[in-house]
C-alpha positions in Angstrom: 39.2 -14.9 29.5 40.0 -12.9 32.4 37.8 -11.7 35.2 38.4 -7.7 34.5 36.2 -5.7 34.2 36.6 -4.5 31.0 36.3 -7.9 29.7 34.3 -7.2 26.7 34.8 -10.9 25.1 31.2 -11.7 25.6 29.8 -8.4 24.5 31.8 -9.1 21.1 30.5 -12.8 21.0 27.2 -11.8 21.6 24.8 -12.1 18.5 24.4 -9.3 16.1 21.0 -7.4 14.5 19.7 -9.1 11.7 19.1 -5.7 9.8 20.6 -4.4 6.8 22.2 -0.9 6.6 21.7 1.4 3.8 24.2 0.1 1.9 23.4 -3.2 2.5 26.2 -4.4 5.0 24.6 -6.6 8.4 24.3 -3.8 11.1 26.4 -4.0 14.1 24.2 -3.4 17.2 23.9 -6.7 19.5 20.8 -8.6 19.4 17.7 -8.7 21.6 18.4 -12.0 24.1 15.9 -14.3 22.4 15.5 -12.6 19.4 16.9 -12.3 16.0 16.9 -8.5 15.9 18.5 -5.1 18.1 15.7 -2.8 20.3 15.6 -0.5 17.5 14.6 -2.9 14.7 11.8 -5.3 16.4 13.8 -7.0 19.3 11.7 -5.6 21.8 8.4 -6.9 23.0 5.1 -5.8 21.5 6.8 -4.1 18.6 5.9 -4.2 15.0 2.9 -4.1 12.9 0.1 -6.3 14.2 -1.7 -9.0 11.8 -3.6 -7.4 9.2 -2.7 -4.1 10.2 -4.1 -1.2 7.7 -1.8 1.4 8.4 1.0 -1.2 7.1 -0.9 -2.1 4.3 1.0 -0.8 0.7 -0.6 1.4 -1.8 -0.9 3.9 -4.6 2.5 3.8 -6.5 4.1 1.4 -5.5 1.5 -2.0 -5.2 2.3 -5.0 -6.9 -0.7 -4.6 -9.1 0.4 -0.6 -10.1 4.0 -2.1 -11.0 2.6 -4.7 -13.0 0.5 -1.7 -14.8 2.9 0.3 -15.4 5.1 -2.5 -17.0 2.2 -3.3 -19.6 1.8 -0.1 -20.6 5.5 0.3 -21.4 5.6 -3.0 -23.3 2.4 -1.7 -25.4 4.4 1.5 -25.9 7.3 -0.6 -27.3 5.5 -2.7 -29.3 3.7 0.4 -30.7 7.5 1.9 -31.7 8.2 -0.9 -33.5 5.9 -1.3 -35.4 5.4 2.7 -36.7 9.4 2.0 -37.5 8.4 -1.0 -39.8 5.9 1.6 -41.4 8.6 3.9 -42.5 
């Protein structure tokens, strides 16, 4: 390697983000020294949620125990279709 100044073999060498894109290639930003992840996706210091954090917390829709519900329900309904088609 040369001493030029546009000598960008060590930015290309340097490690990458660990984050997915949207359509689920490895993103392309450089790492946070130290870190497994860019500034923007929780390289920096301080960021993230903190332990036990409420705001973080999922619910409503989309909880395991509402999936798990919803999945029930649909394999009542199902067994409930088959067995009014075995009536006819």
């Amino acid at each position: 390697m040369s001493n030029h100044v546009r000598n960008t073999g060590p930015m290309l060498a340097s490690p990458r983000c660990g984050a997915k894109t949207r359509c689920g290639g490895a993103r392309h930003s450089p790492a946070v020294i130290g870190r497994k992840h860019c500034r923007m996706h929780g390289g920096a210091q301080g960021s993230g949620a903190l332990r036990a954090n409420q705001n973080a917390r999922k619910h409503g829709l989309f909880t395991r125990d509402a999936i798990a519900e919803r999945r029930q329900i649909q394999a009542l309904l199902g067994e409930a279709r088959r067995l009014l088609e075995e009536m006819k």
